[in-house]
C-alpha positions in Angstrom: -26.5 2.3 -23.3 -29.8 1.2 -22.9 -30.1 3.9 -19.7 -28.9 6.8 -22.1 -31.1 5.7 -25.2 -34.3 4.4 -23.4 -35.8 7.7 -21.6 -35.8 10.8 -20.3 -35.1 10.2 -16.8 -34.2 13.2 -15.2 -37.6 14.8 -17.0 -39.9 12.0 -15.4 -38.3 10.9 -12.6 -40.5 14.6 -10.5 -43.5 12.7 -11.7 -43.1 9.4 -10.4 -42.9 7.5 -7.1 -40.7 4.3 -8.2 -38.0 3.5 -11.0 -37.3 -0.1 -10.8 -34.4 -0.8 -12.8 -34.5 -4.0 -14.1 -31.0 -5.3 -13.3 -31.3 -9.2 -14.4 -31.0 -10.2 -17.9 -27.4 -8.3 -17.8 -26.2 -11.1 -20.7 -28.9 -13.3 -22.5 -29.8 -15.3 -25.3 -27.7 -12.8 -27.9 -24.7 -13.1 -25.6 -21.9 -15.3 -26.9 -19.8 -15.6 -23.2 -20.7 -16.7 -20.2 -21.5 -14.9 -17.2 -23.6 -13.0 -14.8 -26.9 -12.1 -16.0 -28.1 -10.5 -12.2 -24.3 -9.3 -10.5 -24.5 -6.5 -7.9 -20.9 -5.2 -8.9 -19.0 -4.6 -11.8 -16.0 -6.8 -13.0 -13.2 -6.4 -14.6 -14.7 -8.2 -17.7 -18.6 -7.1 -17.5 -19.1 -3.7 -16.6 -22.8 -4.4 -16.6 -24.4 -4.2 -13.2 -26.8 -3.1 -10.7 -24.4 -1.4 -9.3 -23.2 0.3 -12.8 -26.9 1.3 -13.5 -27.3 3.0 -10.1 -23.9 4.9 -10.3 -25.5 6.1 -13.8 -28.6 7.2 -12.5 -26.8 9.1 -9.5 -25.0 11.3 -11.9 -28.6 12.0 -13.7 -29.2 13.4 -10.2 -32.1 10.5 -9.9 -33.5 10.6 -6.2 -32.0 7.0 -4.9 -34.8 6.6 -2.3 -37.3 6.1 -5.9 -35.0 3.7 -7.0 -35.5 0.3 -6.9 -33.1 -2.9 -8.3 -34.3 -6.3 -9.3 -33.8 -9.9 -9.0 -34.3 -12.7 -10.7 -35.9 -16.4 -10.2 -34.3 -17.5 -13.2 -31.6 -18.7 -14.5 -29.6 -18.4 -18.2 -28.2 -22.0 -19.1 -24.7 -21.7 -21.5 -22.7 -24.5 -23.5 -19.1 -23.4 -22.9 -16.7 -23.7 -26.0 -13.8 -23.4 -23.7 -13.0 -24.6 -20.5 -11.3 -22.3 -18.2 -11.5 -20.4 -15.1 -14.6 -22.6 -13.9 -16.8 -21.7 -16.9 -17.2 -18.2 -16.1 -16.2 -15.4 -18.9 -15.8 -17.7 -21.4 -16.8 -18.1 -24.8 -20.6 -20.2 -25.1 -23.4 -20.3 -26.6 -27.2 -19.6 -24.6 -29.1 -23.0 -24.4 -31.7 -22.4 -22.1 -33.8 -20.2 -19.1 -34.3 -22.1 -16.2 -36.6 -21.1 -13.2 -35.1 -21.2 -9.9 -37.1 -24.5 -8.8 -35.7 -26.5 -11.2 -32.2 -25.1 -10.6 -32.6 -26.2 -7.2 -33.8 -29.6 -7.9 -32.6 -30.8 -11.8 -29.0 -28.7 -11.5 -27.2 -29.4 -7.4 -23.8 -30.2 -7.2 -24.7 -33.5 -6.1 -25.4 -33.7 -10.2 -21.8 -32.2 -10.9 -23.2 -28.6 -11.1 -21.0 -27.1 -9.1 -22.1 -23.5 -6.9 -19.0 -21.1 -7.5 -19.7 -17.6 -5.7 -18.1 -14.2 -7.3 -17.0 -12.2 -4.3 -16.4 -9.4 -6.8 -19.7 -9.4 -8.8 -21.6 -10.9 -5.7 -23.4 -13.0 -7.5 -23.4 -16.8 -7.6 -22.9 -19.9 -10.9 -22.7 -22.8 -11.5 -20.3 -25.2 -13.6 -20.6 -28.6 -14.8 -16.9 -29.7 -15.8 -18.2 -32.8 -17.5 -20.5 -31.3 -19.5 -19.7 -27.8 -19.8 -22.8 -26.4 -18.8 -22.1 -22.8 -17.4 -25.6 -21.3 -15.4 -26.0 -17.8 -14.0 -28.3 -16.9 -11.7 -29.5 -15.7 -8.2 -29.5 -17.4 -4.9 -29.9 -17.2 -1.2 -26.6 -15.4 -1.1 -26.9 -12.9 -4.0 -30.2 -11.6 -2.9 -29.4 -11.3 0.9 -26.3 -8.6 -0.8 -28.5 -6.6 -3.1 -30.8 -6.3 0.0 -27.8 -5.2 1.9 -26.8 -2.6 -0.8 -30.4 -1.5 -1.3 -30.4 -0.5 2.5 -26.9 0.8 2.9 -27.5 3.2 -0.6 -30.9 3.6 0.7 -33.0 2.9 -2.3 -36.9 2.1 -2.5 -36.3 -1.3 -2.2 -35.6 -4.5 -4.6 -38.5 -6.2 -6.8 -38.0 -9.7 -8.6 -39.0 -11.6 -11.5 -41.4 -13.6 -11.5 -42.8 -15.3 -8.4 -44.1 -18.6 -10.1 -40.5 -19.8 -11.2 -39.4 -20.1 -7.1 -40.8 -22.2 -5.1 -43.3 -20.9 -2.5 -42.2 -21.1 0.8 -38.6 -20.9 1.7 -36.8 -19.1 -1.3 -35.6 -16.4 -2.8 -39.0 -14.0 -1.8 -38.2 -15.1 2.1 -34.6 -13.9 2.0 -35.9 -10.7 0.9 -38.6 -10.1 3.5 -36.0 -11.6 6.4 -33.3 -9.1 5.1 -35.4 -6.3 5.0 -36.8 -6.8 8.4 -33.1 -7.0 9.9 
């Protein structure tokens, strides 16, 4: 909906180099269920996607080597209100962002945050049983696919926000560069 309402995309797209799509923040603070706020793919419960997005702007006849996707180096922290299926596409309520370094140092599994990985959506969460704390985000894993699907759909390329919320060396920015080289 947002594609359809937001702009004239077939009229601009002749005038411009780059269309990043911005294909985080899928579910947010207004969402009242858990799950993936950056998937690649579609499920059969969010049809919401980067994936989705790009299949739209294909039948707008949009170049695919202007577009880009994105990724995020955040996180969107849920209360779950019922337990089931690991947290994922349940009812909650939004509690918090989180950046990526304090995902990988306040929320490990060590801590009972569990890493689940959706090998539909390709995309990765966490669960806390105990305290039913449901967290969406991307990882090592996630990124390394959309880099994957940005090469084999041969788009411009994938852009992330922000840099500040990962840490500096070693994260999500180096699984991009290392992808792209391969």
């Amino acid at each position: 909906p947002f594609l359809e309402g937001s702009l004239d995309l077939r009229g601009i797209s002749p005038y411009v180099d780059r269309i990043n799509l911005m294909t985080y923040d899928l579910i947010g603070s207004k969402t009242h269920f858990s799950g993936h706020h950056t998937p690649l793919y579609s499920t059969s419960w969010q049809i919401s996607s980067a994936d989705h997005a790009l299949r739209y702007l294909d039948s707008l006849k949009i170049p695919r080597n202007k577009i880009c996707i994105g990724s995020a180096f955040y996180g969107r922290e849920y209360l779950v209100l019922e337990n089931q299926s690991d947290g994922l596409h349940q009812p909650a309520s939004f509690q918090k962002f989180i950046t990526m370094k304090d995902i990988r140092t306040d929320y490990t599994d060590g801590d009972g945050y569990i890493t689940h990985w959706d090998s539909v959506a390709k995309a990765s969460y966490k669960y806390n049983e105990h305290n039913k704390i449901f967290i969406t985000y991307d990882d090592e894993r996630s990124v390394a696919a959309k880099v994957g699907y940005v090469k084999e759909k041969k788009l411009n390329g994938i852009f992330y926000w922000e840099m500040r919320l990962d840490r500096p060396k070693q994260g999500l920015l180096d699984v991009m560069i290392r992808e792209m080289k391969k």
